[in-house]
C-alpha positions as CSV (number, residue, x, y, z in Angstrom):
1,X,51.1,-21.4,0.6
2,X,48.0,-19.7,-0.9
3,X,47.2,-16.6,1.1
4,X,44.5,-14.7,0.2
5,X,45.1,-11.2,-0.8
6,X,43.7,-7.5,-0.7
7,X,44.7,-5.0,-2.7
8,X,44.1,-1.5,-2.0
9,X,42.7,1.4,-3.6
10,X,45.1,4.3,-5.4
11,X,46.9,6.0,-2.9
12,X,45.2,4.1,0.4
13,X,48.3,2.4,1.0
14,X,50.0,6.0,2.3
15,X,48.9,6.0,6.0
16,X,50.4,2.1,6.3
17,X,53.3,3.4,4.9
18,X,53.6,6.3,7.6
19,X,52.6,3.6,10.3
20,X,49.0,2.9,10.6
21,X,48.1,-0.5,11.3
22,X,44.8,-0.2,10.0
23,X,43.0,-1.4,6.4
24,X,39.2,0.3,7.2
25,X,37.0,-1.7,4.2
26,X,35.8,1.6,1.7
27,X,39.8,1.0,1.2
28,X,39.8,-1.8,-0.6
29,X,39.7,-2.1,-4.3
30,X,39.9,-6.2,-4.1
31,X,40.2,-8.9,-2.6
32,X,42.0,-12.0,-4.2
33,X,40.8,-15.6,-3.1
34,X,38.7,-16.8,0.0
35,X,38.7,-15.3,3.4
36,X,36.7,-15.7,6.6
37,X,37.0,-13.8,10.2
38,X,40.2,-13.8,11.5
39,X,41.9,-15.2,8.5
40,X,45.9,-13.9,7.7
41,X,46.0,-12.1,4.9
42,X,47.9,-10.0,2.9
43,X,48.0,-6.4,1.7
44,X,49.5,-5.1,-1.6
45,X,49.1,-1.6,-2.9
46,X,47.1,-0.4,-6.1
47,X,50.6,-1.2,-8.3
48,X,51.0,-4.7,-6.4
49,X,53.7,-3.5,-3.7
50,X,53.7,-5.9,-0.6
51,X,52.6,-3.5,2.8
52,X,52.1,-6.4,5.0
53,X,50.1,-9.2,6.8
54,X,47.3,-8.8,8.8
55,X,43.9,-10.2,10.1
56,X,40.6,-9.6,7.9
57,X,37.1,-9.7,8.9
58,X,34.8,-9.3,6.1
59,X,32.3,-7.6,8.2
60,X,33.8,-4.9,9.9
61,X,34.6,-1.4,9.5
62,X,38.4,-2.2,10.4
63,X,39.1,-4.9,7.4
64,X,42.4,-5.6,8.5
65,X,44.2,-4.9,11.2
66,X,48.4,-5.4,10.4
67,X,50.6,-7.4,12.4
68,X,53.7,-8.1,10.3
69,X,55.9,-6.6,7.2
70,X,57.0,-10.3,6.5
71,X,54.6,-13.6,6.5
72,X,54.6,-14.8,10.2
73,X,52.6,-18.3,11.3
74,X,50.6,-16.3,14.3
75,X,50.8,-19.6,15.9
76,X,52.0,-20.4,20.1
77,X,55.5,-19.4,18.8
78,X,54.1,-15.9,17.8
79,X,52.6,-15.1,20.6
80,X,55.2,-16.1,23.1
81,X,57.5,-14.1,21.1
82,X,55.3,-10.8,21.0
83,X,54.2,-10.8,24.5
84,X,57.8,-11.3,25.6
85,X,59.2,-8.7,23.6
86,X,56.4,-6.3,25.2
87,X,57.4,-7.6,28.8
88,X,61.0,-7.4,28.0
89,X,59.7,-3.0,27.4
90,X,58.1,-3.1,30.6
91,X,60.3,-4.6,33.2
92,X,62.9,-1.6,31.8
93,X,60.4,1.1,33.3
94,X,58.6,-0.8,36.2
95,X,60.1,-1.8,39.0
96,X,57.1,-3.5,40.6
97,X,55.2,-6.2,38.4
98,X,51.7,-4.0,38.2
99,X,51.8,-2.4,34.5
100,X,50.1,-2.8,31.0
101,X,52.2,-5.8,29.3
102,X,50.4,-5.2,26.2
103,X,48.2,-2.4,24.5
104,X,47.1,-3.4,21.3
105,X,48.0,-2.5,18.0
106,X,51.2,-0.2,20.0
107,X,52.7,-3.9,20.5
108,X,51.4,-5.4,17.0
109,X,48.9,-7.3,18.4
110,X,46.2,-5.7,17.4
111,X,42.9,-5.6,19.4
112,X,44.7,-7.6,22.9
113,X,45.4,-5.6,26.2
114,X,47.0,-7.8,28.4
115,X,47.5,-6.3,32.2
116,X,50.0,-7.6,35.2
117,X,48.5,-7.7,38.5
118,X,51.8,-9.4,40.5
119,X,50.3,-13.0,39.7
120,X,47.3,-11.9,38.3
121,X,46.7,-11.9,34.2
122,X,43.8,-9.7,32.8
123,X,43.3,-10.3,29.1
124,X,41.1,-8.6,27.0
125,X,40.3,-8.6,22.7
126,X,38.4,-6.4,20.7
127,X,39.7,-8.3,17.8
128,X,37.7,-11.3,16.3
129,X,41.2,-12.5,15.7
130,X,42.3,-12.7,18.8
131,X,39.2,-14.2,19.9
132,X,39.5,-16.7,17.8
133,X,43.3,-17.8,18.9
134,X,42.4,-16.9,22.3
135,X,43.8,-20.2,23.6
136,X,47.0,-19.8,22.1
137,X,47.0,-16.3,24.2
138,X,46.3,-18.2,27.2
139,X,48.9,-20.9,26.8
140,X,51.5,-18.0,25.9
141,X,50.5,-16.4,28.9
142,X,50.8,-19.5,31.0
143,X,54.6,-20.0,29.7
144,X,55.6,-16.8,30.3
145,X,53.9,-15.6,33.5
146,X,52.9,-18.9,35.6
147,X,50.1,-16.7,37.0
148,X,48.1,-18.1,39.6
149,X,45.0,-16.3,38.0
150,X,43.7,-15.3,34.9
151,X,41.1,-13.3,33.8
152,X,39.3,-12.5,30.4
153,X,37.6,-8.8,31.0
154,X,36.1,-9.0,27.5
155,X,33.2,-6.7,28.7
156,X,34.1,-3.6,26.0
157,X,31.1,-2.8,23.6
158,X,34.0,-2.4,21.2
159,X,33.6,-6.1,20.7
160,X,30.1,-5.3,18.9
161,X,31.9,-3.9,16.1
162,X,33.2,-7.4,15.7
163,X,30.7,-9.6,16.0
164,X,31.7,-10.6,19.7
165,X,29.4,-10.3,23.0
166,X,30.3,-8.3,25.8
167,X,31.3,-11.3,28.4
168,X,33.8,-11.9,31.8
169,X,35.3,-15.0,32.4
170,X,38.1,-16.7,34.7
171,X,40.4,-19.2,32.9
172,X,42.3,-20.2,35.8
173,X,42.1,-19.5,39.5
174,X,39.4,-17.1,41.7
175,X,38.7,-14.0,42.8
176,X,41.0,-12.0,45.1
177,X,42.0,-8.4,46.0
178,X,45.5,-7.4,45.4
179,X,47.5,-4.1,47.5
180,X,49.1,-1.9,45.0
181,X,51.6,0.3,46.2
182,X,51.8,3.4,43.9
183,X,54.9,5.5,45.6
184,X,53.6,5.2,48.7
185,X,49.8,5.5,48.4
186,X,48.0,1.9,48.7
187,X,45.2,0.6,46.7
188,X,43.4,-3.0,46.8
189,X,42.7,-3.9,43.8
190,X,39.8,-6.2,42.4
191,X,41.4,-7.1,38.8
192,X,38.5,-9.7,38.2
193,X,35.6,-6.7,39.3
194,X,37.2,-3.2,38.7
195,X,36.2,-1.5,35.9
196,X,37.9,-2.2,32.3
197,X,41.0,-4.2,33.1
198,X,41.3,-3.7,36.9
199,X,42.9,-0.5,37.4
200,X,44.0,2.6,35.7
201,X,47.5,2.0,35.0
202,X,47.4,4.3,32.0
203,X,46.7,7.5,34.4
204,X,49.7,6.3,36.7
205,X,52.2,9.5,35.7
206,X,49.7,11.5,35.3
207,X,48.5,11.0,39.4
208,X,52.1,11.2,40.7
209,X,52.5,14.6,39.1
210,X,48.9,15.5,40.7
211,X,51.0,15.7,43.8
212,X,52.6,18.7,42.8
213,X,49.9,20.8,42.2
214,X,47.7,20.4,45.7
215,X,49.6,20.8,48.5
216,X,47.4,22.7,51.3
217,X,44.4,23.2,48.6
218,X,41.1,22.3,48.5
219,X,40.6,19.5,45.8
220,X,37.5,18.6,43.4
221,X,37.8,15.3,41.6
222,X,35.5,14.3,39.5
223,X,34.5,11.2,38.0
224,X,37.1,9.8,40.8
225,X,36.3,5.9,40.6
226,X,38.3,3.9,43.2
227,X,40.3,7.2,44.1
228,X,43.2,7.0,42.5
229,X,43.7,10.9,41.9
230,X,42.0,11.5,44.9
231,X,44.3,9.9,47.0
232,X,47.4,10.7,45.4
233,X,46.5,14.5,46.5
234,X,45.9,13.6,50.2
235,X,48.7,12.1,50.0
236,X,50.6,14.8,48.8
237,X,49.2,17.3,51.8
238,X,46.3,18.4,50.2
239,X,43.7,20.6,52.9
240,X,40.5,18.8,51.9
241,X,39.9,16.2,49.2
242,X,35.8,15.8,47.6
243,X,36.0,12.9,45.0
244,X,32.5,12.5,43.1
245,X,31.8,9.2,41.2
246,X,28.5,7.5,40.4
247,X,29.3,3.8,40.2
248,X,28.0,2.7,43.8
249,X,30.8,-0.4,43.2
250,X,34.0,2.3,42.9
251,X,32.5,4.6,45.1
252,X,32.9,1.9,48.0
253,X,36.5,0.4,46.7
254,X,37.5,4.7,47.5
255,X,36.4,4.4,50.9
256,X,38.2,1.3,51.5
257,X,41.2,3.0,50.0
258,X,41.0,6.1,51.9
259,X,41.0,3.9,55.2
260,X,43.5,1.8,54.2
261,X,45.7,4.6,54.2
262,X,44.1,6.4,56.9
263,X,43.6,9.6,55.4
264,X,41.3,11.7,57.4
265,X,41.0,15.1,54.6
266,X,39.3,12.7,51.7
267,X,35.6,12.2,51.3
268,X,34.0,10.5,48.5
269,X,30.0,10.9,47.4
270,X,27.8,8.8,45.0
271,X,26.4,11.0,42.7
272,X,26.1,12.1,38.9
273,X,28.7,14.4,38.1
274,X,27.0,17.1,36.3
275,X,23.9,17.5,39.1
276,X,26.4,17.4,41.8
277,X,28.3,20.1,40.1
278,X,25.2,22.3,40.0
279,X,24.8,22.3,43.1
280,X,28.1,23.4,43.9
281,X,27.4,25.9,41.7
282,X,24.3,27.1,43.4
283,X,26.3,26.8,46.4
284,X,29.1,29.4,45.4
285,X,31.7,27.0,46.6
286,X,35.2,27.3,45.1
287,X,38.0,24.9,44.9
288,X,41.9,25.9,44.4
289,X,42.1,23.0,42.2
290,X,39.7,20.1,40.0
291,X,40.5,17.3,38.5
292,X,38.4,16.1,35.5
293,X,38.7,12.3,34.3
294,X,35.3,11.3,32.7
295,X,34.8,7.8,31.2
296,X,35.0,7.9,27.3
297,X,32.1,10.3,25.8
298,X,32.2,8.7,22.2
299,X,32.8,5.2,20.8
300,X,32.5,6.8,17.4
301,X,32.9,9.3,15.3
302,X,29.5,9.8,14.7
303,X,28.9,11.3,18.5
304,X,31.9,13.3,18.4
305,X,29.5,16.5,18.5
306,X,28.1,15.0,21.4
307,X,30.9,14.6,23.2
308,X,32.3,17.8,22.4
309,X,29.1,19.1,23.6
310,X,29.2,17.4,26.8
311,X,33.0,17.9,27.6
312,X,31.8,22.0,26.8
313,X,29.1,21.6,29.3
314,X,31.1,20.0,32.2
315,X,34.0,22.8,31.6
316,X,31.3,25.6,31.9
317,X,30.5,24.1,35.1
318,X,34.1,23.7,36.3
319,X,35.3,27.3,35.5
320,X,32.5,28.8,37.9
321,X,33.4,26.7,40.9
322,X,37.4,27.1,40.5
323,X,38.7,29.7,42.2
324,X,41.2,32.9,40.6
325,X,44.8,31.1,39.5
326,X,43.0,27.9,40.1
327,X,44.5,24.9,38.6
328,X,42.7,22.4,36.5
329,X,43.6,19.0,35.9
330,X,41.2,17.5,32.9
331,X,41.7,14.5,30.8
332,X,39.5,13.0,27.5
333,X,39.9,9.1,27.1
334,X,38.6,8.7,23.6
335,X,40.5,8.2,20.8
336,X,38.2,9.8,18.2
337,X,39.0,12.7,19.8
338,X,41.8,14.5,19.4
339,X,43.9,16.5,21.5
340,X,43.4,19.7,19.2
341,X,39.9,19.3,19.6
342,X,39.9,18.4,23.1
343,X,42.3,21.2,23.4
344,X,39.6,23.4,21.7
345,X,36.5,22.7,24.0
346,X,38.4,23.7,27.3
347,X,39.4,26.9,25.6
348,X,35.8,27.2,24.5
349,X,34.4,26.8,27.8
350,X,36.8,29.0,29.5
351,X,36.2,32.4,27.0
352,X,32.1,31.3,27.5
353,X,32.6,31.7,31.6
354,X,34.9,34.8,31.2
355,X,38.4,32.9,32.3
356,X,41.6,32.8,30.6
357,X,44.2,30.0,30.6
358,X,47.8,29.2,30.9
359,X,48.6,25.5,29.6
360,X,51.0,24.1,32.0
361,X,51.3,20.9,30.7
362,X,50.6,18.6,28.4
363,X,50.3,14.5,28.8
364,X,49.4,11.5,27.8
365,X,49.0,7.6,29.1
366,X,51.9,6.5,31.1
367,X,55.0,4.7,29.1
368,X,53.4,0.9,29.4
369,X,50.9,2.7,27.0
370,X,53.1,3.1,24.4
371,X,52.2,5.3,20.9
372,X,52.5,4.4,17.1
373,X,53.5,7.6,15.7
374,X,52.0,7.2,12.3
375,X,48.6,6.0,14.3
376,X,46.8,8.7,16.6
377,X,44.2,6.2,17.4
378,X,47.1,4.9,19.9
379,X,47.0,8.3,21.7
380,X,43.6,8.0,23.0
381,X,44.7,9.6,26.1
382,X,45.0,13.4,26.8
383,X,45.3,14.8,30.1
384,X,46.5,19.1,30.4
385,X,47.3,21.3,33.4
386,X,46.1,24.4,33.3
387,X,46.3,27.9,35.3
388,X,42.8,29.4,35.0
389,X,42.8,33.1,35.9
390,X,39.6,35.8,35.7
């Protein structure tokens, strides 16, 4: 068995060591014998020490992305055996069959999310590699689930970065609109249409422990999509809800969700966040708490100082409408940047509008998100309480 192989660079090999599934290509000193997209291939150090087995692509950033210590075939045996040891995780914390069944390199397999939806499968790659066996995929998830749907959501511009187009499929079965019951608040959900995968399961925690926070307040929340924080705090007793979102298609999906439920304190409006937030302003209205949840302001570390700029810019704007001992809820979905940094900007934006904060708490994506602790790409998700007072 002739595998090709790359060999690292002095000293590259330390963050595979500590857990990083990740060869990026200015890492590699060589590579040993012929290899094309997707190919298995494996990775020795600078003094010839196996690491590992992964999948190469000559032509991306990310070289190789690990999968194994020890040679493994990642044939229909592999993947039956992966995705059922990721189900196996889930079925321990979920009661209800509506969770992340696999996220990625967290599960070693790197670049495939695969979401449950009862007897719904959404799959989605950002991994040539995957792409490539994506068959395999869809007869493992045939054995194991017997959904009566399945859906590729491959519409990520992630995919770029690999060669692959942006594209939405269905592999088996049609369209249909699912009720979600998320501890009592009900959501209909459109895996095939919603955005990403279908649904935010990753923010699932963090909107149950919204309801502590808002009963009898007035709530902002921004960049609400279908409503999921939104109504979690009606829910919960808030005294008036205003969710603001400008995807017309989400925007609708909230307003059938708030009548679904029959919550009369919740009203959603189509608009851009930032203009809708000067006017607020302009208004000298105040709100007891907001909730922040932008979509993902970098896909690279190149507009990191435009994101930070742009998560500084919306915190100005919330610290003026907010009222004394109001409590903010804000999250940052991007893994290039970090929480310190994240963590940074708020406290920016609240000494440049004259407030000072008391960090509640600090979270992350719920537990079918699960993190490599030697990879912080894996905690993309950062979501903090905080007490802002004058």
């Amino acid at each position: 068995m002739n595998i090709p192989v790359v060999k690292l660079k002095s000293k590259e090999e330390l963050r595979l060591r500590r857990g990083h599934q990740w060869v990026f290509s200015n890492e590699i000193l060589d590579l040993e014998g012929t290899a094309g997209v997707g190919d298995v291939v494996e990775v020795r150090d600078s003094r010839n020490n196996l690491l590992g087995y992964g999948f190469f692509h000559p032509h991306s950033l990310i070289s190789v992305r690990m999968f194994s210590k020890e040679y493994i075939e990642p044939n229909r045996e592999f993947m039956i055996s992966r995705i059922e040891r990721a189900l196996q995780l889930r079925k321990k914390i979920y009661k209800t069959p509506f969770y992340r069944v696999v996220h990625g390199e967290s599960d070693l397999l790197p670049g495939l999310v695969i979401d449950r939806f009862e007897g719904v499968i959404s799959i989605q790659t950002f991994s040539a590699a995957f792409e490539l066996r994506k068959d395999l995929v869809h007869q493992a998830v045939e054995e194991i689930f017997s959904p009566r749907a399945i859906f590729r959501r491959d519409e990520s511009p992630l995919r770029l970065l690999e060669g692959l187009e942006p594209t939405r499929s269905i592999v088996k079965g049609k369209e249909e609109t699912l009720d979600y019951d998320e501890e009592g608040v009900h959501f209909g959900i459109s895996p095939y249409h919603g955005q990403k995968t279908g649904f935010y399961f990753d923010q699932k925690l963090n909107r149950l422990i919204c309801r502590r926070f808002v009963e009898g307040m007035r709530v902002l929340d921004l960049y609400c999509n279908e409503g999921g924080f939104s109504l979690n705090a009606a829910f919960a007793g808030a005294r008036e809800v205003i969710g603001v979102e400008s995807s017309e298609y989400a925007v609708n999906k909230a307003r059938e969700n708030i009548k679904s439920n029959q919550f009369s304190t919740v009203d959603v409006y189509l608009a851009d966040v930032d203009n809708y937030l000067d006017i607020l302003i302009k208004r000298k209205e105040r709100f007891d708490v907001v909730i922040s949840d932008p979509p993902g302001f970098t896909k690279n570390k190149k507009s990191v100082p435009h994101a930070k700029a742009a998560y500084r810019r919306i915190h100005e704007k919330i610290f003026q409408i907010l009222s004394e001992g109001g409590i903010l809820m804000t999250s940052s979905c991007s893994h290039h940047i970090y929480r310190e940094t994240f963590e940074g900007v708020v406290s920016e934006a609240a000494s440049r509008t004259g407030r000072a904060l008391q960090l509640l708490l600090r979270s992350g994506a719920a537990p079918d998100h699960p993190v490599l602790p030697g990879m912080p790409e894996t905690e993309y998700l950062k979501f903090n309480i905080y007490s802002a007072l004058s």
